[in-house]
Backbone as CSV, one residue per row, in Angstrom:
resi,resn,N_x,N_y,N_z,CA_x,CA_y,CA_z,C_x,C_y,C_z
1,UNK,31.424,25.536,-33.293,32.149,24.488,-32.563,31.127,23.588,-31.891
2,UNK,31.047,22.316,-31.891,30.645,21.134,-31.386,30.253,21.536,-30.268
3,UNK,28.731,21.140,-29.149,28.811,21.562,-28.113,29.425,20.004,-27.018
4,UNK,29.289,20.354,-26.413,30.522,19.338,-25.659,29.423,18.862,-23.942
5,UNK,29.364,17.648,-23.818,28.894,17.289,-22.491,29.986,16.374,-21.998
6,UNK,29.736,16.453,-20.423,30.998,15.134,-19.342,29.839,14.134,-19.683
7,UNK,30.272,12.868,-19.412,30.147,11.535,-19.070,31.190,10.598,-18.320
8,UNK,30.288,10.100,-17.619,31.422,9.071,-16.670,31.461,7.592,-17.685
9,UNK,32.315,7.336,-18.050,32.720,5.983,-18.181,34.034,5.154,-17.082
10,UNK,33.135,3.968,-17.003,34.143,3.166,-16.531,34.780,3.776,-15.779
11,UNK,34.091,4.649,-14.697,34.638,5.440,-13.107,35.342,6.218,-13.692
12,UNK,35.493,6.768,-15.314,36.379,8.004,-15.202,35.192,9.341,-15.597
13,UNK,35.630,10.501,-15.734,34.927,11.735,-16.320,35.500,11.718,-17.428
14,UNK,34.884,11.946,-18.874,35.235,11.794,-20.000,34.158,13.254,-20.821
15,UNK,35.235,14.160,-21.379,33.746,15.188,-22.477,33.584,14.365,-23.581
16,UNK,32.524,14.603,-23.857,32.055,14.027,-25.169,31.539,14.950,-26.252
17,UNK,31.403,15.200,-27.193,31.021,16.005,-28.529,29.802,15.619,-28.564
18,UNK,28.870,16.533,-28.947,27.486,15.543,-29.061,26.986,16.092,-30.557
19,UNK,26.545,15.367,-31.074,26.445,14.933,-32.650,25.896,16.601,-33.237
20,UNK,26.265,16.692,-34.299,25.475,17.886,-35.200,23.794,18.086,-35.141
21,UNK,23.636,19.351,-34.386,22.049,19.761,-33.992,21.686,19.185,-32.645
22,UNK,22.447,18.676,-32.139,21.775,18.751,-30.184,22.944,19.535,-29.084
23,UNK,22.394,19.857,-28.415,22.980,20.918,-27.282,22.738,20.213,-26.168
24,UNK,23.702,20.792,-25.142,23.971,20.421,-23.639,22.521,21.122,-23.206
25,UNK,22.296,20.920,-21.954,21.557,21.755,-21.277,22.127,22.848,-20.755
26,UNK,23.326,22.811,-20.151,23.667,24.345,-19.951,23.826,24.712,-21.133
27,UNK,23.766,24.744,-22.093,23.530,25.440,-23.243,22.372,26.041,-23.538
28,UNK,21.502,25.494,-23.406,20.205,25.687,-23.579,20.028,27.370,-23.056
29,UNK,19.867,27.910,-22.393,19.609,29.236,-21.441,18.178,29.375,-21.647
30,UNK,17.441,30.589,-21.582,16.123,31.281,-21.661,15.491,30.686,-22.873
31,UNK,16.409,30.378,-23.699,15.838,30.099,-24.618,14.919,29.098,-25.196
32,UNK,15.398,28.117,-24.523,15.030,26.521,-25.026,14.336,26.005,-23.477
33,UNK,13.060,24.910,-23.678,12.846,24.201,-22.520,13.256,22.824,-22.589
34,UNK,12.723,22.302,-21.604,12.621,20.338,-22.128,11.618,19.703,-22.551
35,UNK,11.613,19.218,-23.708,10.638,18.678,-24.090,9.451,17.906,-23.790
36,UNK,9.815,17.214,-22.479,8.470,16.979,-21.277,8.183,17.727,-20.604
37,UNK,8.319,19.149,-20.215,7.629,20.346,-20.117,7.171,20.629,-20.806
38,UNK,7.589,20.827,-22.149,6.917,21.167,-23.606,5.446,20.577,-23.727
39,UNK,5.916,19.151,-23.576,4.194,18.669,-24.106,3.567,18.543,-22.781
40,UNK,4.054,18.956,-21.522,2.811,19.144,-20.467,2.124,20.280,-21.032
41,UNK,2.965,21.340,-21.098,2.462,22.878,-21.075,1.562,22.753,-22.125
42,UNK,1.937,22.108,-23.896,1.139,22.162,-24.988,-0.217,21.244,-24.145
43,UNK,-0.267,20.371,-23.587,-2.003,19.881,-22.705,-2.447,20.942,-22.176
44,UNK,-1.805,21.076,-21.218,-2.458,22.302,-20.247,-3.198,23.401,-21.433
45,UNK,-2.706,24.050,-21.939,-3.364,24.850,-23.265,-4.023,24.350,-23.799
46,UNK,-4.606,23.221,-23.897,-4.779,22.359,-25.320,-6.437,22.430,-24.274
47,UNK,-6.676,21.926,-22.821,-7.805,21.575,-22.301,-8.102,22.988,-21.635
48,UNK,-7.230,23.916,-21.338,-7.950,25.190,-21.261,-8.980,25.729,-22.149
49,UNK,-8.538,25.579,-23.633,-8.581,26.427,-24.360,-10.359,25.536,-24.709
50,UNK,-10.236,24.034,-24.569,-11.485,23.546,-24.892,-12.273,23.669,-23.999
51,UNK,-12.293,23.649,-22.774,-12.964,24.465,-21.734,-13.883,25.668,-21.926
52,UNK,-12.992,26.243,-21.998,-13.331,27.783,-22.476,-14.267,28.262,-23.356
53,UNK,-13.790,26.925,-24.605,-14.490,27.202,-25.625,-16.320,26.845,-25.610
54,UNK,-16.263,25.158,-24.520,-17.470,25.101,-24.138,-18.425,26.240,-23.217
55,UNK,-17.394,26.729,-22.566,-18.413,27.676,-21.545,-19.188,28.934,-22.436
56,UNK,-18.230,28.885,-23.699,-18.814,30.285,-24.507,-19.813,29.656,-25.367
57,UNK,-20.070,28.189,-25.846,-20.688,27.953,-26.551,-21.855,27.809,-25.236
58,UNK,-22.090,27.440,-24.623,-23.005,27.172,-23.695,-24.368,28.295,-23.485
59,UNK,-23.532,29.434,-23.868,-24.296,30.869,-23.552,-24.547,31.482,-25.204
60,UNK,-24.115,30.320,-26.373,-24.224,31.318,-27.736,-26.021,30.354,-28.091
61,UNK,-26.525,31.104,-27.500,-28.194,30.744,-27.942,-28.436,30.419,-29.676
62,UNK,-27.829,30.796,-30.140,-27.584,30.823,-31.886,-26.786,29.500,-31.929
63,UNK,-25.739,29.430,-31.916,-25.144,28.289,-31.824,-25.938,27.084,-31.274
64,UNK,-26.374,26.906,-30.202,-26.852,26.091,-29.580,-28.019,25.822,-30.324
65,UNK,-29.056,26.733,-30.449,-30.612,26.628,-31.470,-30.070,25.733,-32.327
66,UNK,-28.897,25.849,-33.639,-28.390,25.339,-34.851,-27.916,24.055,-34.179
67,UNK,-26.959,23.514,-33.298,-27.254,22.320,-32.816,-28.068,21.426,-32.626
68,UNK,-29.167,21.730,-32.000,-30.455,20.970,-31.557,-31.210,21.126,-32.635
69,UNK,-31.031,22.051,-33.518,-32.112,21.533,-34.847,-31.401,20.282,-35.466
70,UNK,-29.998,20.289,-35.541,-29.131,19.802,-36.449,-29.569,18.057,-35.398
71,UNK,-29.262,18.216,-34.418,-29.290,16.869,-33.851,-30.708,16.507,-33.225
72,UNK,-32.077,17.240,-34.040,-33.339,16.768,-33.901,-33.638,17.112,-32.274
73,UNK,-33.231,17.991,-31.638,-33.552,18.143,-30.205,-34.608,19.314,-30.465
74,UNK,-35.831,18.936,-29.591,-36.997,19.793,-30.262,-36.773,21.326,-28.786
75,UNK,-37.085,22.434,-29.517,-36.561,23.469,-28.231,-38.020,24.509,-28.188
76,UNK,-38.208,25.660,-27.230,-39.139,25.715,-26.652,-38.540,27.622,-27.050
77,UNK,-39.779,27.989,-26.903,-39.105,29.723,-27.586,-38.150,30.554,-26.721
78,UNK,-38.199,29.664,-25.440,-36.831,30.173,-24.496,-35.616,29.964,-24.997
79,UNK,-35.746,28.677,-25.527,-34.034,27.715,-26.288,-34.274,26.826,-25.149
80,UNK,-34.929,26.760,-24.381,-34.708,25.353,-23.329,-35.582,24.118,-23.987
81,UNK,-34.715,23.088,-23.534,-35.639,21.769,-24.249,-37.162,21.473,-23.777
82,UNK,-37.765,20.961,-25.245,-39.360,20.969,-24.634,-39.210,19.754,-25.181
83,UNK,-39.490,18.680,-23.908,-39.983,17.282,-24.514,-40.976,17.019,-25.374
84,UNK,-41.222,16.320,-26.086,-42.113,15.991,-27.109,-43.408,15.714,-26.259
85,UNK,-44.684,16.126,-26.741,-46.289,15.748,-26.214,-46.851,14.977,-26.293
86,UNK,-47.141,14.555,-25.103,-47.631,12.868,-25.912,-49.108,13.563,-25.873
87,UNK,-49.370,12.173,-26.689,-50.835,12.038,-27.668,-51.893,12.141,-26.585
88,UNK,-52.868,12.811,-26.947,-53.955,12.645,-25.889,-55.087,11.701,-26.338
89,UNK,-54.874,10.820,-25.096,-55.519,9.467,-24.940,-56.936,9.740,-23.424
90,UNK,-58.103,9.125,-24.643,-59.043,9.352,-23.703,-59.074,7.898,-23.120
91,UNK,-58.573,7.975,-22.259,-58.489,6.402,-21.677,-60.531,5.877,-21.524
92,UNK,-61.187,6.968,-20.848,-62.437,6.250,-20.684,-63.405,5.992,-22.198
93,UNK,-63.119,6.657,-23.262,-63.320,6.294,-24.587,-62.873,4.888,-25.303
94,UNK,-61.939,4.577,-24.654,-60.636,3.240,-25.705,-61.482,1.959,-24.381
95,UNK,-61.736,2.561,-23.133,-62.118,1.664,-22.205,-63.786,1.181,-22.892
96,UNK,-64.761,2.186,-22.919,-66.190,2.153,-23.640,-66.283,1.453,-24.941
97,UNK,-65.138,1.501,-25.717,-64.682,1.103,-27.258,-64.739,-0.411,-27.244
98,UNK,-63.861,-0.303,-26.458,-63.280,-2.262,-25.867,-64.648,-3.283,-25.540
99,UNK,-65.472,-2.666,-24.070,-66.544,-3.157,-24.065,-67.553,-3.257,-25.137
100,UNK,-67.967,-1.991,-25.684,-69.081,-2.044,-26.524,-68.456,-3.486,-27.812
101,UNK,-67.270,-3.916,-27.735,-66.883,-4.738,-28.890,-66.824,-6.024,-28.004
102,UNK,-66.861,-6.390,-27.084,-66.733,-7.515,-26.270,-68.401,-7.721,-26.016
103,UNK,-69.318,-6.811,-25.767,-70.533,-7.070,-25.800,-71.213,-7.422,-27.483
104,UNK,-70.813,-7.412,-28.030,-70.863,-7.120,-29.849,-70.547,-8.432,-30.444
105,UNK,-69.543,-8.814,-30.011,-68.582,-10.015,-30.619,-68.675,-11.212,-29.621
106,UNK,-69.207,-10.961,-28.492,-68.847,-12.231,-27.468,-69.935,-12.323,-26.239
107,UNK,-69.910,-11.269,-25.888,-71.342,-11.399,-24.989,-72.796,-11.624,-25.471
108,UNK,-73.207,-10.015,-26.348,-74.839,-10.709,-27.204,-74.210,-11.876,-27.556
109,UNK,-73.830,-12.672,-28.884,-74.035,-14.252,-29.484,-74.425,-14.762,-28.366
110,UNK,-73.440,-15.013,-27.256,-74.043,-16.253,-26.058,-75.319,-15.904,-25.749
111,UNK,-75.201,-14.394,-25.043,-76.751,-14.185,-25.181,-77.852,-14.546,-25.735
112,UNK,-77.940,-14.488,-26.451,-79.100,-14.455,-28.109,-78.809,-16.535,-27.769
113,UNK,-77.758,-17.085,-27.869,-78.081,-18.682,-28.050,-78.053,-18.970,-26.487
114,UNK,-78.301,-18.404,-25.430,-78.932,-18.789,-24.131,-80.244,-18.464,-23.979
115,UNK,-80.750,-17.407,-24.892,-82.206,-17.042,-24.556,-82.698,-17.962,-25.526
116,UNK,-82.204,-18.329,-26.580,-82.771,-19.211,-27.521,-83.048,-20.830,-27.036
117,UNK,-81.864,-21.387,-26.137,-82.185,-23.107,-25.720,-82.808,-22.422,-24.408
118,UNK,-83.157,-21.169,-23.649,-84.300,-21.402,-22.733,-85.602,-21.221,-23.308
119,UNK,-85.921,-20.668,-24.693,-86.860,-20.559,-25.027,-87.988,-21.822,-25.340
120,UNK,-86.784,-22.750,-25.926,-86.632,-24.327,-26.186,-87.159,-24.810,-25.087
121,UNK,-86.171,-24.450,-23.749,-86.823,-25.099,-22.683,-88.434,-24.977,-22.273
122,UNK,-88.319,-23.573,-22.191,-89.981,-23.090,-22.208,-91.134,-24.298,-22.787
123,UNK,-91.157,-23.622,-24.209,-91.748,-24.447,-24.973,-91.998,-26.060,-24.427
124,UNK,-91.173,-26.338,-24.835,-91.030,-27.717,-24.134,-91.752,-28.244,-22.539
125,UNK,-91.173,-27.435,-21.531,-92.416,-27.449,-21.076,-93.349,-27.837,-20.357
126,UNK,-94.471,-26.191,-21.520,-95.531,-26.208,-22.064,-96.548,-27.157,-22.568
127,UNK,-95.578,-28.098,-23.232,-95.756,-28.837,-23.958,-96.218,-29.824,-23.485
128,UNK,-95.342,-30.533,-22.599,-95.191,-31.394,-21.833,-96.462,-31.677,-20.644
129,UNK,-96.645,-30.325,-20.021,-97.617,-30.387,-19.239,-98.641,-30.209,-19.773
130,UNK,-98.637,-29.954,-20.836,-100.198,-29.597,-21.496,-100.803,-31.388,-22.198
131,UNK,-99.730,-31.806,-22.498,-100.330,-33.217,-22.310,-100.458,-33.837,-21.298
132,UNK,-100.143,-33.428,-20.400,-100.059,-34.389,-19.159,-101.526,-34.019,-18.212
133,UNK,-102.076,-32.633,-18.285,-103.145,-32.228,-18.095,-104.473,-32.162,-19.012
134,UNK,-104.202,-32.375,-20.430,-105.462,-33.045,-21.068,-106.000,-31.525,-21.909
135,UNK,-104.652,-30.975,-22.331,-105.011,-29.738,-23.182,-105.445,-30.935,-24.514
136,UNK,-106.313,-29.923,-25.245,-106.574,-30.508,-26.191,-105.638,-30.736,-27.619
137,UNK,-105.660,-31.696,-28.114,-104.086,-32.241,-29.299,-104.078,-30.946,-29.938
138,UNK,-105.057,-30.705,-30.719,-105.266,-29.484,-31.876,-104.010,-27.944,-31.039
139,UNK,-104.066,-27.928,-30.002,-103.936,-26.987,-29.050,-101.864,-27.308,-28.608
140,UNK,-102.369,-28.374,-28.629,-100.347,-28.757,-28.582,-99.281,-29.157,-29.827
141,UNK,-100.291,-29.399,-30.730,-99.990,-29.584,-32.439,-99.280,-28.496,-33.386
142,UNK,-98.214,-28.567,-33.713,-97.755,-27.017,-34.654,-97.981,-27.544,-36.014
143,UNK,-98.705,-26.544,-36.179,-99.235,-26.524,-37.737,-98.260,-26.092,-38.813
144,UNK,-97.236,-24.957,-38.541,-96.385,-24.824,-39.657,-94.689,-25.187,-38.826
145,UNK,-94.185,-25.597,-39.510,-92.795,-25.952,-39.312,-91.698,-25.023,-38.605
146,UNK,-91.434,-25.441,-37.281,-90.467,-24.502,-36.915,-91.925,-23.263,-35.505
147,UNK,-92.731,-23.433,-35.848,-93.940,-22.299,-35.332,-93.978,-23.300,-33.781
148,UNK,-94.261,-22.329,-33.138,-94.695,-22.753,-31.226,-96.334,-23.256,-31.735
149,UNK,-96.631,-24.341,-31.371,-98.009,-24.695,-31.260,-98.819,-23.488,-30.279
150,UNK,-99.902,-23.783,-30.588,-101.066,-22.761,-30.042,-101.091,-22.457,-28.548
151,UNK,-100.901,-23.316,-27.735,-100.872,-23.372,-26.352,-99.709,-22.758,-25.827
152,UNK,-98.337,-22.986,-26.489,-97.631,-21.926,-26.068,-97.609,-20.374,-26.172
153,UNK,-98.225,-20.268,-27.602,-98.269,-18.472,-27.893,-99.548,-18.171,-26.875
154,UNK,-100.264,-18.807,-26.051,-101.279,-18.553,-25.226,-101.059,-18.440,-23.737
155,UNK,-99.888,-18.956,-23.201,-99.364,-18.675,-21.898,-98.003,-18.278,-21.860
156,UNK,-97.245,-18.357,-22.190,-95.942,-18.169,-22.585,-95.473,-16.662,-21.451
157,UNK,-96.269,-16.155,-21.810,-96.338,-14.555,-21.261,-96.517,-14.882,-19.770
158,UNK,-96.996,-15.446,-19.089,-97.434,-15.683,-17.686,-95.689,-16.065,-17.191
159,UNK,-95.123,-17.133,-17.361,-93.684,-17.503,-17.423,-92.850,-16.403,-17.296
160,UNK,-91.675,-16.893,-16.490,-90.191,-16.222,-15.709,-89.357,-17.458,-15.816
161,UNK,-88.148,-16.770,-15.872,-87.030,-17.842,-15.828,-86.533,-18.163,-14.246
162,UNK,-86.860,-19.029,-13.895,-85.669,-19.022,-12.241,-84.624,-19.241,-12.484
163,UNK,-83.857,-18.378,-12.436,-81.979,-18.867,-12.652,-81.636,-19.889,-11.702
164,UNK,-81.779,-19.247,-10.546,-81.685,-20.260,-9.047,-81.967,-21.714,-9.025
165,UNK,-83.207,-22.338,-9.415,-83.381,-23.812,-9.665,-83.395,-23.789,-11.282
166,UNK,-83.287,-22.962,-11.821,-83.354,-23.727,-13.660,-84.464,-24.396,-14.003
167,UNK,-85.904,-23.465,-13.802,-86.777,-23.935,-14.691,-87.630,-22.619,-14.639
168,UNK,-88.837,-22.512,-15.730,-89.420,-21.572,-16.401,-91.026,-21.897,-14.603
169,UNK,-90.930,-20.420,-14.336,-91.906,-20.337,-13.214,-92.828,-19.421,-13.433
170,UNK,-94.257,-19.493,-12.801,-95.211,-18.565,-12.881,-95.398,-17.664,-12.158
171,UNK,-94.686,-15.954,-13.551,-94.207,-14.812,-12.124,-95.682,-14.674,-11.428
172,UNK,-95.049,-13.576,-10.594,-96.301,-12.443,-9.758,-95.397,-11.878,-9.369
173,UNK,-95.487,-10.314,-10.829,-95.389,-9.003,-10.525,-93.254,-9.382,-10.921
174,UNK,-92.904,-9.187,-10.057,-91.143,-9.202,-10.233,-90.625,-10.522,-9.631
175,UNK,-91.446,-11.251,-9.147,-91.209,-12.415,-8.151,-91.752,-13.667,-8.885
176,UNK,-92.043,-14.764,-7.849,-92.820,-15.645,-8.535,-93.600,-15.778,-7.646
177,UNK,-94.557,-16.712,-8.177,-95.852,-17.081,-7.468,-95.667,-18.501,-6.809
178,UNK,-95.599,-18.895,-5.257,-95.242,-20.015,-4.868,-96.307,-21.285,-5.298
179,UNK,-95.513,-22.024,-5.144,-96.095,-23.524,-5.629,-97.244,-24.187,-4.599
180,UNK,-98.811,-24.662,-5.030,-99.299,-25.128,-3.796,-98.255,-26.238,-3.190
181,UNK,-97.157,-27.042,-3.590,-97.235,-28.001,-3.215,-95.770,-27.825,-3.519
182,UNK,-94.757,-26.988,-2.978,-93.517,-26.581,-3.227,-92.205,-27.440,-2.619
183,UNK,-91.151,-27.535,-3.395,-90.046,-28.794,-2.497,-89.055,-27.614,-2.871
184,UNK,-87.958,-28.511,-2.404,-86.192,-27.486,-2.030,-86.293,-27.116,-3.699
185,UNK,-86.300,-28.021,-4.537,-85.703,-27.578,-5.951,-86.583,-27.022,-6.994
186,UNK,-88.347,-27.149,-6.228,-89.060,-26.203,-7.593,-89.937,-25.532,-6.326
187,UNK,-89.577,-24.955,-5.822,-90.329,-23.876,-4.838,-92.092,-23.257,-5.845
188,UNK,-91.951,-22.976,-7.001,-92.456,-21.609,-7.519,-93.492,-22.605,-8.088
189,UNK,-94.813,-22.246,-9.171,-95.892,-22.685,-9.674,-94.961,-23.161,-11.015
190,UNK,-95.125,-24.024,-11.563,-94.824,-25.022,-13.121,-95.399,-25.074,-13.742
191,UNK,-95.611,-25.386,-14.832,-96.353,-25.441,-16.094,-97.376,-26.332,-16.023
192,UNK,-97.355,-27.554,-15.462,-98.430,-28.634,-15.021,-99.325,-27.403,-13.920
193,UNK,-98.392,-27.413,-12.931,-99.969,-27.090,-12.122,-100.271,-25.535,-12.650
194,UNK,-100.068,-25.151,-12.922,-100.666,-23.760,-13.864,-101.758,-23.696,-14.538
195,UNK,-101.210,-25.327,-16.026,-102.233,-25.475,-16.415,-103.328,-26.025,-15.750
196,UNK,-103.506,-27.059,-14.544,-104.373,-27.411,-13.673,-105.236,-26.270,-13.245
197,UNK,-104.489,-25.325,-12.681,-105.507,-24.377,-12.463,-106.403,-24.007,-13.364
198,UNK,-105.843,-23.571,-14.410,-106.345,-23.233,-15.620,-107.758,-24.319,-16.058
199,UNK,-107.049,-25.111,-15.825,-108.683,-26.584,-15.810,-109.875,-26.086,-15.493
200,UNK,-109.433,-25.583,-13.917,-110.683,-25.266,-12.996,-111.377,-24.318,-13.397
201,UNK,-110.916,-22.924,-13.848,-111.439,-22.298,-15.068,-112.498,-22.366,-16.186
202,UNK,-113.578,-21.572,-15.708,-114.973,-21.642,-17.086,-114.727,-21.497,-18.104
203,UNK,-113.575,-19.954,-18.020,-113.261,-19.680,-19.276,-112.359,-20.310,-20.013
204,UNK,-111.739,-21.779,-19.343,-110.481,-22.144,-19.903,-110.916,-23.833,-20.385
205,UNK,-112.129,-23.994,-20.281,-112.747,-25.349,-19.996,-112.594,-25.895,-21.148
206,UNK,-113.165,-25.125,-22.279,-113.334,-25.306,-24.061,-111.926,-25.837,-24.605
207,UNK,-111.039,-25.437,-24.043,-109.655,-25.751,-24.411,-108.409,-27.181,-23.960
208,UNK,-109.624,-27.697,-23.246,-108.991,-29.085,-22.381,-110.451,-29.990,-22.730
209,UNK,-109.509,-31.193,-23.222,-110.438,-32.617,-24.013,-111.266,-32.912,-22.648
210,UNK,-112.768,-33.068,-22.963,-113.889,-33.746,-22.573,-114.159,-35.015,-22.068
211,UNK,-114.123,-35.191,-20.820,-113.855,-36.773,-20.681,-114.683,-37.320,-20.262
212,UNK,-115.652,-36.651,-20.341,-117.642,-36.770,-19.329,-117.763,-37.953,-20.862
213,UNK,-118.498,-38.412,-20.109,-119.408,-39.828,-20.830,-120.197,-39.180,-21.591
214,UNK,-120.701,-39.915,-22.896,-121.665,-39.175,-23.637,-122.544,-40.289,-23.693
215,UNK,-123.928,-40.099,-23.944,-124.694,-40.543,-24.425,-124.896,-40.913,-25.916
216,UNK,-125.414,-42.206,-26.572,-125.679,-42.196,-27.466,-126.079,-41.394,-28.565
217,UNK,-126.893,-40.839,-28.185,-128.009,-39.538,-28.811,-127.060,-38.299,-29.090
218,UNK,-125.603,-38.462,-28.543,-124.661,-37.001,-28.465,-124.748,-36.778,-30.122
219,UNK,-124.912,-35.510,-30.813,-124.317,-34.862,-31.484,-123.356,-33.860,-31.605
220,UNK,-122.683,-33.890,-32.150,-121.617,-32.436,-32.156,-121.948,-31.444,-33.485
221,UNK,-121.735,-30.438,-33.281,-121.950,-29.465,-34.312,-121.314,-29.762,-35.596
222,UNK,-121.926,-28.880,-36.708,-121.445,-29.545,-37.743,-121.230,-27.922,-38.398
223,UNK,-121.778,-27.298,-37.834,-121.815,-25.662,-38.451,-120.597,-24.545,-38.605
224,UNK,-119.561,-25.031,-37.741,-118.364,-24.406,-37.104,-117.647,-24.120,-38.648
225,UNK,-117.057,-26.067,-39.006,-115.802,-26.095,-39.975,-116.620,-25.348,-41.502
226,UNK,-117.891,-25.410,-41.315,-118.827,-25.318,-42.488,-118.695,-23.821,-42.878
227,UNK,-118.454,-22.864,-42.011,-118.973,-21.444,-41.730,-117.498,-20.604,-41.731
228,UNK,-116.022,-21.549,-41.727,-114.775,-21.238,-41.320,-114.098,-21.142,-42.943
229,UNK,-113.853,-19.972,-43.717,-113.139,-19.979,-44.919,-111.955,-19.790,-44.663
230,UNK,-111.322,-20.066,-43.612,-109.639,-20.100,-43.860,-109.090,-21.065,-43.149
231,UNK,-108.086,-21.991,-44.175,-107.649,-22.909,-43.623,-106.770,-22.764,-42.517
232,UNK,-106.759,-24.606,-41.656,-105.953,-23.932,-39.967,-104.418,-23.202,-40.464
233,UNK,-103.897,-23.878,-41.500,-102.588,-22.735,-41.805,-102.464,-21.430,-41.647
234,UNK,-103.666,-20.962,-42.041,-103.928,-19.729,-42.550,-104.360,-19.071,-41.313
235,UNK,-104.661,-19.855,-39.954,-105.300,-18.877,-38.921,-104.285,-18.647,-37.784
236,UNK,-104.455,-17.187,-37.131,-103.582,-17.148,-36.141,-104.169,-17.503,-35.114
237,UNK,-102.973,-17.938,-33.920,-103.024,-18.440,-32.775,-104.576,-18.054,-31.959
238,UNK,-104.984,-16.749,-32.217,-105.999,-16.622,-31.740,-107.075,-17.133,-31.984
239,UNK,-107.223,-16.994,-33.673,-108.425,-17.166,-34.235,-108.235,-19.135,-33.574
240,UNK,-107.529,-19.388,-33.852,-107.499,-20.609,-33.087,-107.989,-21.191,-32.193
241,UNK,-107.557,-20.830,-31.466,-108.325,-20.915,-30.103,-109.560,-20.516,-29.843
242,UNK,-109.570,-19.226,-30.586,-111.669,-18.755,-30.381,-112.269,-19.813,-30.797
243,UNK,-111.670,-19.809,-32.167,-112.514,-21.396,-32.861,-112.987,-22.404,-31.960
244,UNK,-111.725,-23.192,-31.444,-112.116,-24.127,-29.975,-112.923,-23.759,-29.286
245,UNK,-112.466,-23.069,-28.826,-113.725,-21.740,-27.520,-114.755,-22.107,-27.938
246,UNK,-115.360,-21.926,-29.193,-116.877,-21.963,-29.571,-117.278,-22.585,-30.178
247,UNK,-116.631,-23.916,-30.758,-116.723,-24.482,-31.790,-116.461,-26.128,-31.417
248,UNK,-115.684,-26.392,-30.698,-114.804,-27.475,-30.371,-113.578,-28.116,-31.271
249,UNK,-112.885,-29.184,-30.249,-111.658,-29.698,-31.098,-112.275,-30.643,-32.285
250,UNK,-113.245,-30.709,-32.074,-113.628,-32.306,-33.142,-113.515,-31.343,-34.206
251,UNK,-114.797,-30.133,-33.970,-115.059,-29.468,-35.348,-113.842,-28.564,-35.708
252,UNK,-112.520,-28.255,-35.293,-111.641,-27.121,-35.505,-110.944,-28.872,-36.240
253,UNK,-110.610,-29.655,-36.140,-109.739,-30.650,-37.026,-110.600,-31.252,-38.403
254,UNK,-112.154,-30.606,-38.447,-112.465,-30.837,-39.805,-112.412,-29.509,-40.750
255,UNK,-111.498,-28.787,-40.311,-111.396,-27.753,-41.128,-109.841,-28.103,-41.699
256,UNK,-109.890,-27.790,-43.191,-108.325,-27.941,-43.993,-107.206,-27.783,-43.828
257,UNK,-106.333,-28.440,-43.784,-105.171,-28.019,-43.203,-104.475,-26.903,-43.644
C-alpha cells in the first residue's frame, strides 16, 4: 500500500500518496537516515580515513625511501633529507687565477709599452745632451738601424726614472743624486750636467770633441784605422769607444763602415 504524507493546501490538511519508491519519514524508523546526514557522515569518513592514512605513511620508512627516489629527493642513510653538496670552490685559487690573467692580458702589455716610450725617452735624452755638451758625433751616431748609439749603451746604467717630475735622473744607491743647480720641477742631476761632469774627467776627455786650437804643424795619427780589421758595423759598443779612447774620432770615422 502507497505510503501516505499530510500537506496543507490552501489552509486545509490534505493526505497525499507519495509516488512509487519514496516513504514518509515516519516511515523511515532505524532503518533509513536523511540523506544530508548521509553525505556529512560519508566526509567525515572520507577525511578520517585520509588522515590516518597519512600518519601511517609518515612512519612507513619503505614507503617513504620509494617516494623520494621516485620524486628525485636525495635521502641520507637515516631516510632524512640530505641536501645536495655544493661544489668545493677554492675561492683564493679562482681569486689568484683572475689576477695572474689580468696581469697576462692587460697589465704586462702596458707595462712592456711604458717601459718601452721611457726607454725612448731615455735615449733621447742622452742624446740630446750629449750634443749639447760636445760628445763626440761618432759617439751619438747609430751605426745599425733601430741600435742605441754608443753613448747611450755607455751611461744608460747610471739613470733612474723619477716618476714624481717625469724625467730620467742620476741615481745614488735607491735615491737620486741632487742637482748642483736644482729647481721645483728637476730637483735631481740630468743628462746635460752628468755629462758635464763627465767633461771634467781624464778618463772621459778622449770621448768629447777637441776644441783647443791647433797649430799648423798638428798631425793626427794615421796608425789606428790602419791596424783596425773590423769594420765600425762589426764593432761593439765597447770596442768603440776604446778605439776613441786611444785612437781618436778623426781616426775611428776612417775606418769602414
Amino acid at each position: 500500500m502507497p505510503d501516505k504524507i499530510k500537506v496543507e493546501i490552501e489552509g486545509k490538511e490534505h493526505e497525499v500518496e507519495l509516488p512509487g519508491g519514496y516513504i514518509s519519514e515516519d516511515s523511515l524508523g532505524d532503518k533509513y537516515v536523511k540523506k544530508d546526514f548521509f553525505e556529512q557522515e560519508v566526509q567525515r569518513r572520507v577525511k578520517s580515513a585520509k588522515e590516518n592514512a597519512k600518519n601511517e605513511l609518515k612512519s612507513d620508512n619503505e614507503f617513504f625511501a620509494a617516494f623520494a627516489k621516485e620524486r628525485g629527493i636525495p635521502l641520507s642513510e637515516d631516510g632524512k633529507y640530505k641536501p645536495p653538496s655544493k661544489p668545493d670552490i677554492d675561492i683564493d685559487k679562482i681569486k689568484s687565477e683572475v689576477e695572474q690573467n689580468l696581469r697576462d692580458t692587460e697589465i704586462a702589455p702596458r707595462e712592456q709599452k711604458l717601459n718601452k716610450l721611457l726607454q725612448s725617452k731615455l735615449h733621447g735624452e742622452i742624446i740630446q745632451a750629449a750634443s749639447a755638451v760636445g760628445i763626440k758625433k761618432s759617439l751619438i751616431e747609430s751605426f745599425n738601424d733601430g741600435a742605441a748609439p754608443p753613448i747611450v749603451n755607455m751611461v744608460k746604467e747610471y739613470f733612474g726614472y723619477d716618476e714624481e717630475n717625469d724625467y730620467w735622473a742620476i741615481r745614488d744607491g735607491e735615491k737620486f743624486r741632487y742637482s748642483n743647480n736644482p729647481n721645483n720641477s728637476r730637483p735631481y742631476m740630468g743628462a746635460k750636467e752628468f755629462l758635464e761632469v763627465l767633461k771634467k774627467n781624464d778618463s772621459w776627455k778622449d770621448f768629447f770633441e777637441d776644441t783647443r786650437q791647433r797649430g799648423s804643424n798638428f798631425q793626427g795619427t794615421q796608425s789606428g784605422s790602419s791596424a783596425q780589421t773590423k769594420k765600425r758595423s762589426e764593432m761593439t759598443a765597447k770596442e768603440k769607444s776604446d778605439f776613441i779612447k786611444e785612437y781618436g774620432d778623426a781616426e775611428f770615422r776612417n775606418i769602414p763602415a
